[in-house]
N, C-alpha and C positions, 0 to 999 in steps of 0.2 A: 716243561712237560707238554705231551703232545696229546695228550687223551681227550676227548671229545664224547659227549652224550646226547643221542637222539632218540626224541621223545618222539612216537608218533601215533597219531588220534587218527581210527579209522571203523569202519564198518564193523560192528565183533565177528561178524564168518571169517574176516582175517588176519584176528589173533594166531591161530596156529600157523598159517602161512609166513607172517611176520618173524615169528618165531622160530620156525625151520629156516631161514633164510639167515638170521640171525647164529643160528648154529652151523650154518651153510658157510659160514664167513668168518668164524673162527673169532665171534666178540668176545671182550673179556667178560660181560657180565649180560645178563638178560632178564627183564623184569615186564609180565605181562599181568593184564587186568581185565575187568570190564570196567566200563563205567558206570558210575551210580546216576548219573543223568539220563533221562530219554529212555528210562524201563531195562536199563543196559543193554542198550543196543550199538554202544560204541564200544571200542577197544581203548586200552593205553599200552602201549607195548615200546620201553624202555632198556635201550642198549647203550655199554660203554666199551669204545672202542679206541682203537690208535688212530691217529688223525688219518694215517694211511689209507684206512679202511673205510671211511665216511661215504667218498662218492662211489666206489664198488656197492656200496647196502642201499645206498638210497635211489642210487640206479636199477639196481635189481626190485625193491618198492615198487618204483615206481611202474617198471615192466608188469609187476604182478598184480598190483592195482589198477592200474591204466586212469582214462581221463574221465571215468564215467560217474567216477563213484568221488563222495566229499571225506578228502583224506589231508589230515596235514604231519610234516615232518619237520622238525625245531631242532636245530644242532646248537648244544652248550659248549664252550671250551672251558674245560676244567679247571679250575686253578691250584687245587689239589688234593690228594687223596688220603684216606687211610685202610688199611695199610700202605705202603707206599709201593707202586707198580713198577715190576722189573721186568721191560721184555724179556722175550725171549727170541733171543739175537737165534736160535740155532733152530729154531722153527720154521714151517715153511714160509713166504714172505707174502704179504698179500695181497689181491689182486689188483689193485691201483696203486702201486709200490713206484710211485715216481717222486715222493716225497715232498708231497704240493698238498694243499687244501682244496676243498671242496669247491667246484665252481658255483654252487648257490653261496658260500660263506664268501668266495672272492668277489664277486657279483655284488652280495650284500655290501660292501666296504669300500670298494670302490665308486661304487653307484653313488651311495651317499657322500661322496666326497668332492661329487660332480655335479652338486645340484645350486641351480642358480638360483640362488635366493637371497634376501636381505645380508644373510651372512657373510656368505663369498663375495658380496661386492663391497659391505663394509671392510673388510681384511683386507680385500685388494686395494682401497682405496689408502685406507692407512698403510698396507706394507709399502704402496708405491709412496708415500710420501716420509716415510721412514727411512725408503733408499734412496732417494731424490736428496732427502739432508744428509744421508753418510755418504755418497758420491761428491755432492759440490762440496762439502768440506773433508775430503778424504780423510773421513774417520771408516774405520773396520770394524770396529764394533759394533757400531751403529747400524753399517750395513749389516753384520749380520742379525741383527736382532729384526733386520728386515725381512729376512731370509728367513726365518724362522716364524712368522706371521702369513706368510705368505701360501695361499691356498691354490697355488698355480700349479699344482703336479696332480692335482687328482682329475681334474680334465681330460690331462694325458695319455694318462696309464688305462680312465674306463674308453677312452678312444680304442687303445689296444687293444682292451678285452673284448670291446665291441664287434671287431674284425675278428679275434678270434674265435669266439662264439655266433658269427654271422649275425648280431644283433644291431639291426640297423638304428631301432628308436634309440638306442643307449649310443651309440656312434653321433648321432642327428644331435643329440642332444648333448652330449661332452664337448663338439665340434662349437656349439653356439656356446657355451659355457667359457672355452678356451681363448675365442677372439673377441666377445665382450670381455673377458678380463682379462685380456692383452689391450686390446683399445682403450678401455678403461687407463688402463695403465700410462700408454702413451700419450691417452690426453690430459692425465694430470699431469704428465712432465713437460706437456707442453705449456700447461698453465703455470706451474713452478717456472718456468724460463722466464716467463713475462714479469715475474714479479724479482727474482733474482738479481740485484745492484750490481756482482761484482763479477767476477772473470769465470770463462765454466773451464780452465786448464787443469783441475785438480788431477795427480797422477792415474786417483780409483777410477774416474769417472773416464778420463781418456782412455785409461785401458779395455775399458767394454766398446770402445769401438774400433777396437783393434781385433783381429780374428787369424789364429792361425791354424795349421793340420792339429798339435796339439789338440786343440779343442773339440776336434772332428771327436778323436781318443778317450777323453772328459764326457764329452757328453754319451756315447754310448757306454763307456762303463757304468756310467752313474744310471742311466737308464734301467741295464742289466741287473745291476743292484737291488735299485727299488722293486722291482719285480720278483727277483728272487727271494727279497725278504716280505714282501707281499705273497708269496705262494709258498713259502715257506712256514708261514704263520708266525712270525716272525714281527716285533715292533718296526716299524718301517717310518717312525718318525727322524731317526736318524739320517736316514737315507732320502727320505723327503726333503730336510736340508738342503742336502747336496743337490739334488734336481733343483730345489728352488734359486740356488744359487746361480744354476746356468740357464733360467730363465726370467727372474725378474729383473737381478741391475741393467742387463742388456733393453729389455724394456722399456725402462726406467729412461733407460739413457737416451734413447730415438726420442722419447718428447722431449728432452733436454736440449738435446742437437739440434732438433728443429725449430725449439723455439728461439735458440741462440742465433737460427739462423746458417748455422752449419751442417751442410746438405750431406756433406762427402762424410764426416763425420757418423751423422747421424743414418746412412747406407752405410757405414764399416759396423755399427751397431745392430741396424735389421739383417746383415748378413751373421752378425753374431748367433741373434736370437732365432734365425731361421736353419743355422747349422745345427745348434743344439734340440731344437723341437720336432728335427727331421730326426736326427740320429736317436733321441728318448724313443720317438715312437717306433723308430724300429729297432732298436735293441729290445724294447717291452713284448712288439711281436713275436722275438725269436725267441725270447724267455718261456711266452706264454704255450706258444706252438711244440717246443723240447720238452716243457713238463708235462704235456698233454693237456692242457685245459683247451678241449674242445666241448661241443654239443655232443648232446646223448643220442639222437636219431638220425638214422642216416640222412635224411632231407635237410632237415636244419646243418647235417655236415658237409652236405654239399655246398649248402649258402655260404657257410664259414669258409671254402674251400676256396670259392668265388670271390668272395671279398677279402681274403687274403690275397691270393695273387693280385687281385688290384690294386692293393694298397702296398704293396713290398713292390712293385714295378712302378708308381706312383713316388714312391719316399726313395730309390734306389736313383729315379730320373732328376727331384730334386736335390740329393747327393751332390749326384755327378755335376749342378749346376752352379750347385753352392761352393765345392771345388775350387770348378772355372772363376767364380768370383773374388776367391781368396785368392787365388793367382793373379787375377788382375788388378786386388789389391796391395800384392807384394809388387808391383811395375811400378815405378819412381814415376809420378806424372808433374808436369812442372805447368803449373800457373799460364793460361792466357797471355795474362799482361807482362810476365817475366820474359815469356815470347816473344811482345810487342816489341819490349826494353833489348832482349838482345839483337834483333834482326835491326833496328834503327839504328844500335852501334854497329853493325856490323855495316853498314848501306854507308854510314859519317863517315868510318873508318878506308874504305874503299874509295869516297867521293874524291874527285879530283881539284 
């Protein structure tokens, strides 16, 4: 169900404004008041609508209240109704009909799930060491139950909203959220190394340091996904998985590498996790940008306009870099000292 209800508390002169506007927009139901606090001099004016319609009304709000006056607006998702609500598919279609949520609801959700605090660094620290034992002992379960703990995708995604809404603080700060709990990450696997007795060859754990175009493919689908079932309104812990998949074992794996001691390795691993954290965040841009979730005012849309193009010419150059690296790790390099070993047979063999 995609019905939504917004409560909003404001001045009472703009009750009936609220309420024209509300019929303006074709809600399914409309419930106005005064309030009994403050001599009534507040309003309560309650609308239920298709999720469609949410940032059309509270856009329009907010034009017709402006920033002067103490107004607030709460959106409910509904869980369900009675009688039971049957669009109507043959109506006209309404004005924010791009089939997304509200960017204060996407804003709210994301935000919160990018905030650095005791929480997100306990999860990271147990998911990394949940995937650090399903990798050295190539179990898959394991790993994923890692995967599934793992709070690595919400960084991401408010990174992207951040760009597309021109919001720099929320960018600034998903950005510090994302490399403390990548770092975090890689220096528990560096500390797990040290302590590790036996061999790090397990198939799972060698495969994240391997990187091919595939994965280029992987990671922006999955990206795509999450986003679309994020603005969709949609459960997106499913799809959170999947991102967390293509960014924690790789992770995981660079402190394992390094602390093994295995250089080349543990670059076939950050080139892993740098493929996929390019391609998330720009598949999330281009999600965000098609459904329309931009800022409401022209100036703020200029910002957004701005730090888009920087940041999709930014992720497009590290693309093309991270490419060139996969290619130069499909090149067969052979050993130093196999070098040494053949030219000294070669120099014996020759000598006279």
């Amino acid at each position: 169900m995609s019905l939504r209800v917004i409560e909003i508390t404001a001045p009472a002169g703009y009750a009936d404004t609220l309420t024209a506007l509300a019929e303006q927009h074709e809600m399914i139901d409309v419930f106005s008041a005064r309030s009994a606090d403050m001599d009534g001099s507040r309003c309560i004016v309650r609308v239920v609508c298709d999720m469609n319609c949410v940032q059309a009304y509270t856009d329009a709000v907010q034009t017709a209240i402006g920033r002067g006056e103490a107004w607030r607006a709460v959106t409910f998702k509904v869980e369900g109704t009675v009688p039971d609500y049957e669009p109507d598919t043959a109506g006209n279609k309404p004005a924010f009909d791009t089939g997304a949520a509200s960017r204060e609801e996407i804003h709210e959700e994301v935000a919160r799930n990018s905030e650095l605090d005791s929480t997100y660094l306990i999860l990271t620290a147990l998911s990394g060491v949940v995937a650090a034992i399903g990798l050295l002992n190539n179990n898959v379960a394991v790993i994923i139950g890692a995967m599934v703990i793992a709070p690595l995708l919400g960084p991401n995604l408010a990174f992207a909203l951040g760009t597309a809404l021109g919001n720099h603080a929320l960018m600034l700060k998903s950005m510090m959220t994302n490399v403390i709990g990548i770092g975090l990450t890689i220096v528990l696997g560096v500390v797990i190394a040290f302590l590790w007795t036996e061999d790090f060859d397990a198939p799972e754990l060698l495969s994240r340091t391997r990187v091919g175009y595939d994965g280029i493919a992987l990671a922006l689908a999955s990206g795509a996904a999450a986003v679309l079932s994020l603005v969709s309104g949609l459960s997106s812990a499913l799809v959170g998985v999947m991102v967390a998949v293509a960014l924690l074992p790789p992770a995981i794996a660079i402190g394992l590498m390094l602390g093994a001691g295995n250089f080349d390795a543990a670059f076939g691993a950050a080139t892993l996790l740098g493929v996929n954290i390019v391609c998330i965040n720009l598949a999330a841009q281009t999600v965000f940008v098609v459904k329309g979730i931009r800022p409401r005012t022209w100036w703020e849309k200029k910002t957004s306009t701005a730090s888009l193009g920087i940041n999709f010419g930014m992720w497009l150059v590290l693309l093309v870099a991270l490419v060139g690296a996969i290619a130069w790790l499909k090149v067969p390099v052979v050993p130093f000292h196999l070098i040494e070993r053949v030219t000294e047979a070669a120099e014996s063999t020759v000598a006279p």
